[in-house]
NULO-491469 format. One record per atom (N, C-alpha, C): x, z, y; residue in one letter. Coordinates in steps of 0.2 Angstrom, whole numbers, padded with zeros to 4 digits, always signed. Layout:
XZYA ...
% end
This chain:
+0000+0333+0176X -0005+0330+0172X -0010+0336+0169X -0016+0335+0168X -0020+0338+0163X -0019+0338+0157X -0020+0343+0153X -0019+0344+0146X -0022+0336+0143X -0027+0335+0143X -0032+0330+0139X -0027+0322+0143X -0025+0323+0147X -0021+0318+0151X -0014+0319+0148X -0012+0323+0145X -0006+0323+0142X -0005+0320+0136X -0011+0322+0133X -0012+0322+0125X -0012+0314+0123X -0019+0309+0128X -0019+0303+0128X -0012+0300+0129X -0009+0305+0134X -0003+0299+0134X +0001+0297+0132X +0002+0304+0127X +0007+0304+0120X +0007+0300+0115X -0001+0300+0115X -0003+0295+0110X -0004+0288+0112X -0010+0290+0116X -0010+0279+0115X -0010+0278+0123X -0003+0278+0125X -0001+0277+0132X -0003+0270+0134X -0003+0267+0131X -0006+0256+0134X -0013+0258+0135X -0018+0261+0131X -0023+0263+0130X -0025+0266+0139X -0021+0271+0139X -0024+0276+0145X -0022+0271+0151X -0016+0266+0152X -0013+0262+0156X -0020+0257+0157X -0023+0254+0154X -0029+0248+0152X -0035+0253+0156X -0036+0259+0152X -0040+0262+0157X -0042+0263+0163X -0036+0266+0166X -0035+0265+0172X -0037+0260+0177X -0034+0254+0173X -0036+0248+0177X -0043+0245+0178X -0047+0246+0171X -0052+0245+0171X -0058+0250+0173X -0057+0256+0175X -0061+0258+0179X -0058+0260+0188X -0053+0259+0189X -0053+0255+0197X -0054+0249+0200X -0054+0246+0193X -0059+0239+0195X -0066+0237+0195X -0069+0245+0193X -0075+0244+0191X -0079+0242+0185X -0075+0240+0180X -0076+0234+0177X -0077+0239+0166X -0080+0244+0169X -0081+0247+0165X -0088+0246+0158X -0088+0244+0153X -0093+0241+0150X -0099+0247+0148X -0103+0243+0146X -0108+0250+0142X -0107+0251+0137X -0104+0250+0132X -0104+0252+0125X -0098+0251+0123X -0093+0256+0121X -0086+0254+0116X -0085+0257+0111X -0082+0254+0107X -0082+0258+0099X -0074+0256+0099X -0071+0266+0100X -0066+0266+0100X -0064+0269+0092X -0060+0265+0087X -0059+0263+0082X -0052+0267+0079X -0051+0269+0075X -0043+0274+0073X -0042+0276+0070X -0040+0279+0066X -0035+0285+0061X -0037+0292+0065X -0038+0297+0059X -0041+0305+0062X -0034+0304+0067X -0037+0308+0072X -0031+0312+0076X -0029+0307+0079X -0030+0298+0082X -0025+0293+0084X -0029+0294+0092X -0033+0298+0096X -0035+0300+0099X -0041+0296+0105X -0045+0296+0100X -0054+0293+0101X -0054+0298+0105X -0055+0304+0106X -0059+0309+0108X -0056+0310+0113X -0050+0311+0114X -0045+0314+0121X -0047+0308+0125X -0048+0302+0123X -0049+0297+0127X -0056+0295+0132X -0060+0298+0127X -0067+0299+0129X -0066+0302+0135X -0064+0309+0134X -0064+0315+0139X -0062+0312+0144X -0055+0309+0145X -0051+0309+0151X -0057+0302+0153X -0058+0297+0151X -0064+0294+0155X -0069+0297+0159X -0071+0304+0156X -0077+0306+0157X -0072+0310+0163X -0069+0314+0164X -0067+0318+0171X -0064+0313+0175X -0061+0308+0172X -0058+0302+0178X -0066+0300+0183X -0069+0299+0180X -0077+0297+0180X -0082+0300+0184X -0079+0308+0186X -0084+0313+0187X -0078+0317+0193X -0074+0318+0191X -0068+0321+0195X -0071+0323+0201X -0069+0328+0206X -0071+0329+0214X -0064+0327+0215X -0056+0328+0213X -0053+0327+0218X -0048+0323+0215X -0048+0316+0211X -0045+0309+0208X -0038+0310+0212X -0032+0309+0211X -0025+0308+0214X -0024+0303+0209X -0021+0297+0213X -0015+0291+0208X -0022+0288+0202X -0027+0290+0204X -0029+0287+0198X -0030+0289+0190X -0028+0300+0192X -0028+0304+0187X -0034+0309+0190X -0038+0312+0186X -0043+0318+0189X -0039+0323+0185X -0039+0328+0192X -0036+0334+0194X -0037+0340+0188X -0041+0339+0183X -0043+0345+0177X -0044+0351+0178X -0044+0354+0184X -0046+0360+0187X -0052+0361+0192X -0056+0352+0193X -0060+0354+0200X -0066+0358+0193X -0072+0361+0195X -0079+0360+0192X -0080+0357+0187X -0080+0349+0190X -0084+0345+0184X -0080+0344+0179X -0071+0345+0181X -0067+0343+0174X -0068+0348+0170X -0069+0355+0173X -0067+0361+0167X -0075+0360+0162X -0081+0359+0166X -0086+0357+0163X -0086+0353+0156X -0085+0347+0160X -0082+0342+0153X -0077+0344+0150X -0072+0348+0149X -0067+0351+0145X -0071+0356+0140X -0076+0357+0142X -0077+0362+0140X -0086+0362+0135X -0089+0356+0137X -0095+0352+0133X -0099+0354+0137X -0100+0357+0144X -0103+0360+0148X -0107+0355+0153X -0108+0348+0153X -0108+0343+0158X -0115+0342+0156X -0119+0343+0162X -0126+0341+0158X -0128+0332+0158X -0124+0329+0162X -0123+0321+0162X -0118+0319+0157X -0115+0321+0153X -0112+0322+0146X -0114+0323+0140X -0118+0318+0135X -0120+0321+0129X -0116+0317+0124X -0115+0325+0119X -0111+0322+0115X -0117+0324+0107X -0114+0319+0103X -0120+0318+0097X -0112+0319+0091X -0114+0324+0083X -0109+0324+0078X -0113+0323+0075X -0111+0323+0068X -0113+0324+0061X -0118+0330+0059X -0124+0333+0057X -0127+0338+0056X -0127+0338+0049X -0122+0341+0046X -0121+0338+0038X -0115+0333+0036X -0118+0327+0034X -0115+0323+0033X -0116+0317+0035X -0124+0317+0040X -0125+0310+0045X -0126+0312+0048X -0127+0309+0053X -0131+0306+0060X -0136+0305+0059X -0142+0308+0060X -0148+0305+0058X -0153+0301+0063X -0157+0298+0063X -0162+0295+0066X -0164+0300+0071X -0167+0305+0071X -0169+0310+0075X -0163+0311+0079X -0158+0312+0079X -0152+0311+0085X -0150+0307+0090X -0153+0301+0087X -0153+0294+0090X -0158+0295+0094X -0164+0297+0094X -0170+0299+0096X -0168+0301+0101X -0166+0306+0101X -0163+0312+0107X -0159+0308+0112X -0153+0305+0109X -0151+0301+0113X -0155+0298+0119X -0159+0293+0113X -0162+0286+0117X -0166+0291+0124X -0168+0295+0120X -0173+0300+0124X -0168+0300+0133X -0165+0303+0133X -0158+0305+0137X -0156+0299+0141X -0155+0292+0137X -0152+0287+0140X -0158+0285+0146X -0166+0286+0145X -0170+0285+0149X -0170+0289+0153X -0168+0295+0156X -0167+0299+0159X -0162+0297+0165X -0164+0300+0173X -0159+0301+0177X -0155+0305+0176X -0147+0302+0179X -0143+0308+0177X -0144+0317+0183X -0143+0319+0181X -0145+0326+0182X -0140+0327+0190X -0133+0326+0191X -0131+0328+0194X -0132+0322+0199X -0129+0316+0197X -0126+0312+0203X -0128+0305+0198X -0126+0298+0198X -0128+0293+0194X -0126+0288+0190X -0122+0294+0185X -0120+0290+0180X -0121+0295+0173X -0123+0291+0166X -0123+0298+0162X -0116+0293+0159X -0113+0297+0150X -0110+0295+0148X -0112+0299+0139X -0112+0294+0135X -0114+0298+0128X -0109+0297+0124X -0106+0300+0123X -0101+0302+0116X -0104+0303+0109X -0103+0296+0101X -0106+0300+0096X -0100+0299+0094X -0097+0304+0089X -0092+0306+0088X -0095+0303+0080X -0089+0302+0077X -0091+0299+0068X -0095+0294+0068X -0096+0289+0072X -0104+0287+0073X -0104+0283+0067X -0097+0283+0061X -0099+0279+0054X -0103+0281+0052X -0104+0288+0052X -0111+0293+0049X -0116+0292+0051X -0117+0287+0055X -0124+0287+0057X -0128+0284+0051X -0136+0283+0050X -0139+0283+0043X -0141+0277+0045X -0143+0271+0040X -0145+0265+0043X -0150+0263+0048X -0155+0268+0047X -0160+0270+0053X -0159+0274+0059X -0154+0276+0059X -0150+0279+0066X -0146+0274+0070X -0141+0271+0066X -0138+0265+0067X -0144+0259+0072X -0148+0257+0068X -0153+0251+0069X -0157+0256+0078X -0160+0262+0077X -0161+0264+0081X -0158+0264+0089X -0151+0265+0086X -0147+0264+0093X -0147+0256+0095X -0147+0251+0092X -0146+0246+0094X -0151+0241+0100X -0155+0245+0102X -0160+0242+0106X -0156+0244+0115X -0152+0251+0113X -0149+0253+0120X -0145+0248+0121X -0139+0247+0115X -0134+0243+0117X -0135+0235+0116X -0141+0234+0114X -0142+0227+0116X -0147+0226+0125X -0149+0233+0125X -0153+0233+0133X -0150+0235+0137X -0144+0239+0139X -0145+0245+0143X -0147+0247+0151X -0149+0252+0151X -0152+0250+0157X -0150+0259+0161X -0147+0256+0168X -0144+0260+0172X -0137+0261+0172X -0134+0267+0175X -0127+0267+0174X -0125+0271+0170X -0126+0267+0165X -0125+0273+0156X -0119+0268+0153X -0114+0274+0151X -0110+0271+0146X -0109+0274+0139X -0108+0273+0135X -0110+0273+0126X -0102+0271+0123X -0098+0280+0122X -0094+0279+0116X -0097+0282+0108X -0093+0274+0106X -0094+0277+0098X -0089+0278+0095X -0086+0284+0093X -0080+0285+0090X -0079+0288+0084X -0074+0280+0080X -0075+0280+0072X -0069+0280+0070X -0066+0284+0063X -0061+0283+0061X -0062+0279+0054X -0067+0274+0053X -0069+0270+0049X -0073+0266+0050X -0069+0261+0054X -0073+0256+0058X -0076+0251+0051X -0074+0251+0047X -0077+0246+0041X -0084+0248+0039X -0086+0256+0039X -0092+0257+0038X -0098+0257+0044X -0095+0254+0046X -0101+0254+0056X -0106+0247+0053X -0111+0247+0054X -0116+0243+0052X -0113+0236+0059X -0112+0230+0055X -0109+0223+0058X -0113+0222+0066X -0119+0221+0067X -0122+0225+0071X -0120+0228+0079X -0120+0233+0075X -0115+0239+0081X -0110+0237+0083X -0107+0233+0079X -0098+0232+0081X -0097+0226+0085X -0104+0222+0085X -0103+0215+0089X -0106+0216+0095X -0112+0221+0095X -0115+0223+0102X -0109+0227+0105X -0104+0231+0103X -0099+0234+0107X -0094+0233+0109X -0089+0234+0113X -0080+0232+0114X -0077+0237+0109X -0076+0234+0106X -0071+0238+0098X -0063+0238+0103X -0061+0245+0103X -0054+0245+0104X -0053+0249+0097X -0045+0247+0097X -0043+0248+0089X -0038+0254+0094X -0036+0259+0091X -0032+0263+0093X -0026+0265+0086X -0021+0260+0089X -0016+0262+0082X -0012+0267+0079X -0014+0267+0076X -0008+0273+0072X -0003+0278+0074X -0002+0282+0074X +0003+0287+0080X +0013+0285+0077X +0017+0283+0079X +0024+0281+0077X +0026+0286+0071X +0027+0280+0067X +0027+0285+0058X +0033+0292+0060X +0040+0290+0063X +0042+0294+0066X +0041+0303+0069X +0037+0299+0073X +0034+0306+0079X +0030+0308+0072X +0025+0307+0070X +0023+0310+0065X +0025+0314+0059X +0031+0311+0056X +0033+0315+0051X +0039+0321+0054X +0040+0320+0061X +0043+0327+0063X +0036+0332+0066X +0032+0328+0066X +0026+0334+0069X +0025+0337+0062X +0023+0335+0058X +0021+0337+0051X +0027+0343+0049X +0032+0339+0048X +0039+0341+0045X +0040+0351+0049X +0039+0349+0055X +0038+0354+0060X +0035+0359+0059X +0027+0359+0057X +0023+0364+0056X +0024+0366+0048X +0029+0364+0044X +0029+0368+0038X +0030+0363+0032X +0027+0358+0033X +0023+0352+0029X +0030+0349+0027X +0032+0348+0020X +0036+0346+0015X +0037+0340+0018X +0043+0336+0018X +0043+0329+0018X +0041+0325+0014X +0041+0323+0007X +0038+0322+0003X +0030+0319+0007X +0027+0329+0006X +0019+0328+0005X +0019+0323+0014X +0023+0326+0017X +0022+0323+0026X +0021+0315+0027X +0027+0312+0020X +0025+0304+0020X +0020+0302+0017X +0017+0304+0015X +0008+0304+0011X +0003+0307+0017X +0004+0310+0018X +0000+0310+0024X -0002+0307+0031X +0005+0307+0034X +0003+0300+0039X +0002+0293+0038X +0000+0292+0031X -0002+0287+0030X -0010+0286+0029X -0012+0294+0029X -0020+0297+0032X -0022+0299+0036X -0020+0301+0041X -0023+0305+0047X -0015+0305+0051X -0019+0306+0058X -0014+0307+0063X -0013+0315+0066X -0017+0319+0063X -0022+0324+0063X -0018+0330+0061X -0013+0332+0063X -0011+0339+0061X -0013+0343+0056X -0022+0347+0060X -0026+0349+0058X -0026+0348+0051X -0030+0344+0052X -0031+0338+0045X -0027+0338+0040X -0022+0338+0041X -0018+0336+0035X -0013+0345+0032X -0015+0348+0036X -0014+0356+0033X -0021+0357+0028X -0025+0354+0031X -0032+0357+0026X -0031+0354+0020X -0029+0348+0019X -0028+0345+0016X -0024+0347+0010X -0018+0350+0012X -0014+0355+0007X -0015+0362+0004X -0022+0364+0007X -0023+0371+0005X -0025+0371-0003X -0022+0374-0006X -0022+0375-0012X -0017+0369-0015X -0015+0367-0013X -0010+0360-0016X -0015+0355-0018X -0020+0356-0014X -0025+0349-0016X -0021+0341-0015X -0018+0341-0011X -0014+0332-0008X -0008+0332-0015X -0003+0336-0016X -0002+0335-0022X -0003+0335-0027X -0009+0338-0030X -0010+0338-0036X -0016+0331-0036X -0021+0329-0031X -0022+0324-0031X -0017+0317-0031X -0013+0315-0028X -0007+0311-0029X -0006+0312-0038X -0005+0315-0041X -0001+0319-0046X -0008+0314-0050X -0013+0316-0050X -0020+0314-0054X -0021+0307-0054X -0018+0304-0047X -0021+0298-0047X -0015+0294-0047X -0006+0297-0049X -0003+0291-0050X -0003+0292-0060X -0007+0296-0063X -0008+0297-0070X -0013+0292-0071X -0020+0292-0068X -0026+0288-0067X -0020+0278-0067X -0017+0279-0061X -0014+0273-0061X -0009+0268-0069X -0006+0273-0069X +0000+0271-0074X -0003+0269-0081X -0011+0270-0081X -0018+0273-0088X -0020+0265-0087X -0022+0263-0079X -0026+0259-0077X -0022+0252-0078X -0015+0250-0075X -0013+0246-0077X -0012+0244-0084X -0011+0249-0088X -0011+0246-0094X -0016+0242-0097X -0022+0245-0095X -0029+0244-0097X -0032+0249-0103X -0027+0255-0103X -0028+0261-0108X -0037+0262-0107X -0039+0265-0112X -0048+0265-0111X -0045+0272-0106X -0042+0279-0110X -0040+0283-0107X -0041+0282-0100X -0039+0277-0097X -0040+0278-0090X -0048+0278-0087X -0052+0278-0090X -0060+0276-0088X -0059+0283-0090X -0060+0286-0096X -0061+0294-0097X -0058+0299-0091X -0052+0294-0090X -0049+0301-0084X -0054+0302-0077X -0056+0295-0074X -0062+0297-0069X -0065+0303-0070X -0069+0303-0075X -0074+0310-0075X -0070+0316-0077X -0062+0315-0081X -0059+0323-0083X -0056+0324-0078X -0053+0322-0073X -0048+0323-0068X -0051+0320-0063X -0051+0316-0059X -0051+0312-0055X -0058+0315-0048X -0064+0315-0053X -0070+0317-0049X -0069+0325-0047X -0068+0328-0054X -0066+0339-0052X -0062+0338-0045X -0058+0334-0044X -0055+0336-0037X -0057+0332-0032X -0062+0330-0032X -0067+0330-0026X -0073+0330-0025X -0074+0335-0024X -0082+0338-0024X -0083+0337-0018X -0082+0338-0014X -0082+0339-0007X -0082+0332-0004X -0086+0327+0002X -0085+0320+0003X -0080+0318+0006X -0078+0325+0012X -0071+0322+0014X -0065+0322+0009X -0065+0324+0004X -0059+0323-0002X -0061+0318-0003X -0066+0317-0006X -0068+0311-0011X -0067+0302-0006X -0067+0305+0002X -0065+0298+0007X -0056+0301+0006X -0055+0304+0005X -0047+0304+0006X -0044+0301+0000X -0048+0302-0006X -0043+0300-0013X -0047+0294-0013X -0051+0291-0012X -0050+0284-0009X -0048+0279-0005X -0045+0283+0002X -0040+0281+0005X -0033+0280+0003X -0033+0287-0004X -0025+0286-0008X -0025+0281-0011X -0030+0280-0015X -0028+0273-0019X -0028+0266-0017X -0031+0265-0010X -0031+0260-0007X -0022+0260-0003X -0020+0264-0002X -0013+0266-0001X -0008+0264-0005X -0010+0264-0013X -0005+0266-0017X -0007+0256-0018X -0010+0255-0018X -0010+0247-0020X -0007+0243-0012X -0009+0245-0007X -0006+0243-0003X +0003+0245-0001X +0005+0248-0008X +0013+0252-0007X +0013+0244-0012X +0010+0240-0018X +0012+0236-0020X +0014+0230-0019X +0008+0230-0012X +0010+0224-0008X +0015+0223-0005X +0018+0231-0001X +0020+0231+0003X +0031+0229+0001X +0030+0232-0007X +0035+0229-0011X +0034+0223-0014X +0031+0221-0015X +0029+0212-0016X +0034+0209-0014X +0035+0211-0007X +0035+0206-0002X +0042+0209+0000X +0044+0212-0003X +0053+0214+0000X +0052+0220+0005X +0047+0224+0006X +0048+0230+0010X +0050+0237+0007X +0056+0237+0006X +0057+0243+0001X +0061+0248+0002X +0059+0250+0010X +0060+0253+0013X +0056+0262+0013X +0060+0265+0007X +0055+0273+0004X +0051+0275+0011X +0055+0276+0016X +0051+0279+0021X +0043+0277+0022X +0042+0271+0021X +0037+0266+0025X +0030+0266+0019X +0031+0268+0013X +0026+0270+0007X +0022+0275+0007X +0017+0276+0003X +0011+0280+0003X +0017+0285-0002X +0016+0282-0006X +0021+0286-0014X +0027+0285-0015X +0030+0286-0012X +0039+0284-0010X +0041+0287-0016X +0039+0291-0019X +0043+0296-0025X +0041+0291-0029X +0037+0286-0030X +0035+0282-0038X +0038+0274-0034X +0043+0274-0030X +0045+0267-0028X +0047+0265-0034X +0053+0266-0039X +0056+0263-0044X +0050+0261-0049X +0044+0263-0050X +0040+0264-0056X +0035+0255-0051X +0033+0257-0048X +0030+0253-0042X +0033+0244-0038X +0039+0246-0038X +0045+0239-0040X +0044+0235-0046X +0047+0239-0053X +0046+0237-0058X +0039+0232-0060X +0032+0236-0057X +0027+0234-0060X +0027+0228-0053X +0027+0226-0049X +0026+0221-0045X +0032+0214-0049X +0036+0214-0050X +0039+0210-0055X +0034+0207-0059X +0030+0209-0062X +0025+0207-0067X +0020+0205-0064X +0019+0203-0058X +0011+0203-0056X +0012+0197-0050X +0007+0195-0049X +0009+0189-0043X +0006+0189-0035X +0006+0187-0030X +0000+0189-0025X -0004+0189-0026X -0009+0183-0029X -0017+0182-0030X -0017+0190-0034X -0015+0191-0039X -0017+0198-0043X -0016+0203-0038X -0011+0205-0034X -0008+0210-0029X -0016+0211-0023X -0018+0206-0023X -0024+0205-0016X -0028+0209-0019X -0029+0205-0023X -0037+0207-0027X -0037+0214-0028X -0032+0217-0030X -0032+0223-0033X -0033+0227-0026X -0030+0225-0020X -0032+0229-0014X -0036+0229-0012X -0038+0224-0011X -0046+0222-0009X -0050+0228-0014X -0051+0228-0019X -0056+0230-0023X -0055+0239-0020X -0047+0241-0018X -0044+0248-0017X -0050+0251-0011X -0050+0245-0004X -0053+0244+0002X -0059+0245+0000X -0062+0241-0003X -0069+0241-0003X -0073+0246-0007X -0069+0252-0011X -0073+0255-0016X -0075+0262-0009X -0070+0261-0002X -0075+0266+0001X -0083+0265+0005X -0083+0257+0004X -0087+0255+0007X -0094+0256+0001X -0092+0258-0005X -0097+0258-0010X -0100+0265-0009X -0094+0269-0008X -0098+0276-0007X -0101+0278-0002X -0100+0274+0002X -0105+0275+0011X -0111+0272+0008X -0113+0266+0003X -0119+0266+0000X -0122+0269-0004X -0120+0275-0004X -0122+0281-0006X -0123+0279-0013X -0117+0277-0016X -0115+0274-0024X -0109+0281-0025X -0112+0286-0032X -0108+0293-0034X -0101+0290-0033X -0093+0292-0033X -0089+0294-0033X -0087+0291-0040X -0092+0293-0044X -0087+0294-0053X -0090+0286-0054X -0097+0286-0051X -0098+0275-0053X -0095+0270-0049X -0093+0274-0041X -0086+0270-0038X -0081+0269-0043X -0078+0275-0045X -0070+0276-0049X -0070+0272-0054X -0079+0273-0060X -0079+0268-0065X -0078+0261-0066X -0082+0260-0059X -0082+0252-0058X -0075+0248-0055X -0072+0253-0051X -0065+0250-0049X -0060+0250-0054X -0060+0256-0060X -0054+0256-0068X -0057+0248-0068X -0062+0247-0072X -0064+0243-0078X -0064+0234-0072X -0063+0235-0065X -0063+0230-0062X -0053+0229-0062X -0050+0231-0061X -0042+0232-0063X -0041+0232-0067X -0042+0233-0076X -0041+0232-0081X -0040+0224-0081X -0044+0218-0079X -0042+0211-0082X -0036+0209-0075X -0036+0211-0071X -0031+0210-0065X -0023+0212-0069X -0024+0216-0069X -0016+0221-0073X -0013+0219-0080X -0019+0212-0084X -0018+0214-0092X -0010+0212-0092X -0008+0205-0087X -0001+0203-0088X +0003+0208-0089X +0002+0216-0086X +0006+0222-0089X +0005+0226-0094X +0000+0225-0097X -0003+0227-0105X +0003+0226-0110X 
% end
């Protein structure tokens, strides 16, 4: 097997299985928005289509990763392979440009191109709307991944002109011994793979004890908020914002809180198994308060966790996210006032 043929298969083995099939039957589409958790393996999957796709010397149905064209694509060297990222923090319309530019074009080598945008939730609403004329037209033998670890911020749009494959979760198990392995506390391990699938990821995450001291901040924010303490609206701006300057924290500690409300649910309903929690160290405090609270409150409260990411993709500050979601949980929680 090839390294990138390994990696897929570790991870989403049904995934690379389905593949196969659908490109020896030909029946390959033009546009898919592969959907996932950092690290659940969008990219490795791209690649192995793209050398299965181009390979000189195919065996069983796997390409060989040694002819030409695979080390190429292994290596971003493929001139009928364009991949598009983030320059910043979007994807801007001029990208797209280049893109579409591209898609008009013969492939260079032989007659098929393939475009990779990687993040493509970052793409800007006029980037987004720009691509939409391809994957509503496409014309030739072009095929279009768009690989998002935040399928909910993809313009509705994009999602219904493409085949959305959801790539799940990596096995909480296999995870918390990868983590567990590379140094990474068990504790912080089980908070993390309820973030990223992403090794990488989840070491940056700890540099400086940012993942703990975050936790630490925002089960103080919490225990503030369910009371209905005003205090908890002050702590946004004293605590809560200082430790996320940066956009990917400020998505990751919105990711937590959306975790830690989905830990409610998840004890709601009799799942009280510490391992399977975002915040397994505040089960006992987290039990107690779902006692007090009934589903319809339990939803609501998620719901609002879910959707405060999608306020900051509207490029709505962080600290008028945080304020709006305290002061929207205040009348939800008052039964525990």
């Amino acid at each position: 097997m090839t390294t990138t043929t390994t990696s897929i298969a570790t991870k989403q083995p049904r995934l690379l299985d389905a593949f196969k099939q659908i490109i020896a039957q030909q029946h390959l589409a033009h546009a898919y928005l592969f959907a996932g958790m950092e690290g659940a393996g969008q990219l490795d999957l791209a690649t192995w289509i793209a050398q299965r796709l181009f390979c000189l010397n195919v065996v069983d149905g796997e390409p060989d990763g040694t002819c030409e064209e695979c080390v190429r694509i292994a290596s971003g060297q493929h001139p009928d392979i364009v991949m598009v990222a983030p320059t910043g923090q979007s994807i801007h319309v001029e990208q797209v440009r280049y893109l579409k530019a591209e898609f008009s074009k013969s492939a260079v080598e032989g007659n098929r191109k393939l475009f990779i945008i990687n993040d493509a939730e970052k793409m800007t609403a006029s980037a987004a709307n720009s691509l939409l004329k391809f994957i509503e037209e496409p014309s030739g033998n072009v095929t279009a991944f768009l690989l998002t670890t935040n399928k909910q911020l993809m313009l509705p749009t994009i999602i219904s002109r493409t085949q959305v494959i959801e790539f799940p979760p990596l096995p909480a198990a296999v995870l918390q011994q990868t983590f567990e392995a590379a140094g990474i506390s068990a504790k912080d391990a089980q908070t993390l793979r309820h973030l990223t699938n992403s090794l990488t990821q989840a070491q940056a995450l700890l540099v400086d004890d940012w993942l703990p001291n975050a936790v630490d901040q925002l089960w103080q924010w919490f225990q503030q908020t369910v009371k209905g303490e005003p205090r908890s609206f002050v702590a946004v701006q004293t605590r809560l914002v200082g430790l996320a300057k940066e956009r990917e924290q400020q998505l990751v500690l919105l990711d937590l809180i959306a975790a830690l409300f989905q830990d409610l649910l998840q004890l709601h309903f009799d799942v009280d198994d510490e391992s399977e929690l975002s915040f397994g160290q505040y089960q006992s405090e987290l039990t107690t308060l779902t006692t007090n609270l009934n589903t319809t409150q339990l939803v609501a409260a998620t719901e609002l966790g879910l959707s405060a990411k999608r306020q900051l993709a509207s490029n709505i500050s962080l600290q008028n996210v945080l304020e709006g979601l305290t002061l929207q949980l205040w009348p939800i929680f008052k039964t525990n006032a």
